[in-house]
C-alpha positions in Angstrom: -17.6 -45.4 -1.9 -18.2 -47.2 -5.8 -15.9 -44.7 -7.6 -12.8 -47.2 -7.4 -15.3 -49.4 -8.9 -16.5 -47.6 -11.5 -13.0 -46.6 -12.3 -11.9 -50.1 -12.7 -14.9 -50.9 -14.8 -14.3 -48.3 -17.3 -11.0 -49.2 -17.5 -11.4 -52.7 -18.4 -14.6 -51.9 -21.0 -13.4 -48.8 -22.2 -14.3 -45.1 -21.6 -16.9 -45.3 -25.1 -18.7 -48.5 -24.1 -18.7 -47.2 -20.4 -20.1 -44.1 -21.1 -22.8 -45.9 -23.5 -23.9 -48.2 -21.1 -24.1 -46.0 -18.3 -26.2 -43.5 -20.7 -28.4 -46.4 -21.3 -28.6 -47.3 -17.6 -29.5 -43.8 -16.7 -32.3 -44.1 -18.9 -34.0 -47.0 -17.7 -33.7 -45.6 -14.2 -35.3 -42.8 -15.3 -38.0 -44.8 -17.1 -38.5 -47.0 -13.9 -38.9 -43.1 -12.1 -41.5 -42.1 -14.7 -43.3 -45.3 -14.6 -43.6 -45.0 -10.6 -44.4 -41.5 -10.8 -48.0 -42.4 -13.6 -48.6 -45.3 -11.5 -48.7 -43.2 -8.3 -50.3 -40.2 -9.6 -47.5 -37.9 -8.8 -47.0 -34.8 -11.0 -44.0 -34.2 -13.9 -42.7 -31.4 -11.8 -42.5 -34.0 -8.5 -41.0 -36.6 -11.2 -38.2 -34.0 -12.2 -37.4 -33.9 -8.3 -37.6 -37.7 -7.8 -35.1 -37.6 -10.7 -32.6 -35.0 -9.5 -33.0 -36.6 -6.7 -32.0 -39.9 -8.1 -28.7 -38.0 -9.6 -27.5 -36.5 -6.3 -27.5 -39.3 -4.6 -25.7 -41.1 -7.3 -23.0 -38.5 -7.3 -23.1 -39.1 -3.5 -22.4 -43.0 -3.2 -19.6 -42.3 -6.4 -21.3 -43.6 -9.1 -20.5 -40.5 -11.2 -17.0 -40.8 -11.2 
């Protein structure tokens, strides 16, 4: 559904600052997970599904492309 997008997009900024900026956006999402996950109460092993979660669904709507 995205990955024309995010094809384009790396195209036009380059695979290197892509790739950086996606890395850095992965982190803050998974920050934002963590953060959730303390303020909720919910367990590291919960957080690590929340996470993978997170991933799959990514890969799903073509964000990983």
């Amino acid at each position: 559904m995205f990955a024309s997008l995010v094809i384009l997009i790396r195209q036009a900024i380059g695979k290197s600052r892509f790739n950086q900026t996606r890395g850095q956006a992965i982190g803050l999402h998974c920050k934002a997970i963590t953060n959730f996950c303390n303020f909720v109460g919910i367990d590291s092993k919960a957080r690590q599904t929340l996470i993978r979660l997170a991933r799959n669904n990514g890969k799903r709507l073509g964000f990983m492309a």
